[in-house]
N, C-alpha and C positions, 0 to 999 in steps of 0.2 A: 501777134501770132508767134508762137514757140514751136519749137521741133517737138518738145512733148507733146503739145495738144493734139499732135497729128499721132500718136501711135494708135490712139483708136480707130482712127478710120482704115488707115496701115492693114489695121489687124480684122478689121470686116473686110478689107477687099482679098485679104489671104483669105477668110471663111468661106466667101463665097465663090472665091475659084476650084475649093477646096467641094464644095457642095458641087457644084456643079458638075467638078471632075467625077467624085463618088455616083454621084444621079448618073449618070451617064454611063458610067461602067453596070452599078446592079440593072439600069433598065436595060442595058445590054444581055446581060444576063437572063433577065425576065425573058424580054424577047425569044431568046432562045429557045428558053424550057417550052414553053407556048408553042411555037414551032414546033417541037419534035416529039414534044409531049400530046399536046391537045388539038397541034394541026388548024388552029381556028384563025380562018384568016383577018376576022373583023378584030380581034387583040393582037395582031400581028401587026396590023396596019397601023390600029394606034399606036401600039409605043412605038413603033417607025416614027409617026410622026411627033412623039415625043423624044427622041432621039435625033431626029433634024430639027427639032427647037432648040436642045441645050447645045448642038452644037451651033446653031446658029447664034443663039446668045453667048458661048464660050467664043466665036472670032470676034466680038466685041469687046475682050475686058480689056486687049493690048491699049486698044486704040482710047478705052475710058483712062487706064491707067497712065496715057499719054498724057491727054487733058488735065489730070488732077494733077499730075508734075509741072505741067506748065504753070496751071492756078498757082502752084507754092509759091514758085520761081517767083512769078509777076510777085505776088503777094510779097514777097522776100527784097522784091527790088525797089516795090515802090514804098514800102516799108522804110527803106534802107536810105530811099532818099528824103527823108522829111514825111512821107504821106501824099499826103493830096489833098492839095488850097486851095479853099475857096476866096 
């Protein structure tokens, strides 16, 4: 395992924090107009509740991207020492 091999992954966990942050803000936005525009409460509630999903999956990415550092690390150490014999 190389440090390059990892920038793709690197660069999808940037994407998708990146997607989620944007989703989050226009359906904020949506939300709104709906609201005060249209008054309708059955599209109000949904993207509420599409708004407490991406928030609930954006408190996850720390804790993913915790995991995937540690994967390296391990990865880096037992690498470092010979591997793993059978």
């Amino acid at each position: 395992m190389r440090l390059e091999e990892l920038s793709g992954a690197a660069l999808a966990f940037v994407v998708i924090g990146l997607v989620i942050a944007f989703g989050a803000m226009i359906t904020a936005d949506v939300q709104q107009t709906v609201e005060t525009d249209y008054g309708d409460s059955v599209a109000n509630d949904t993207l509420g509740d599409v708004l407490n999903a991406l928030a609930s999956f954006g408190g996850w990415l720390p804790l993913l991207a915790l995991v995937i550092i540690a994967v390296v690390i391990i990865g880096f150490l037992v690498g470092g020492f010979g591997g793993i014999k059978q």
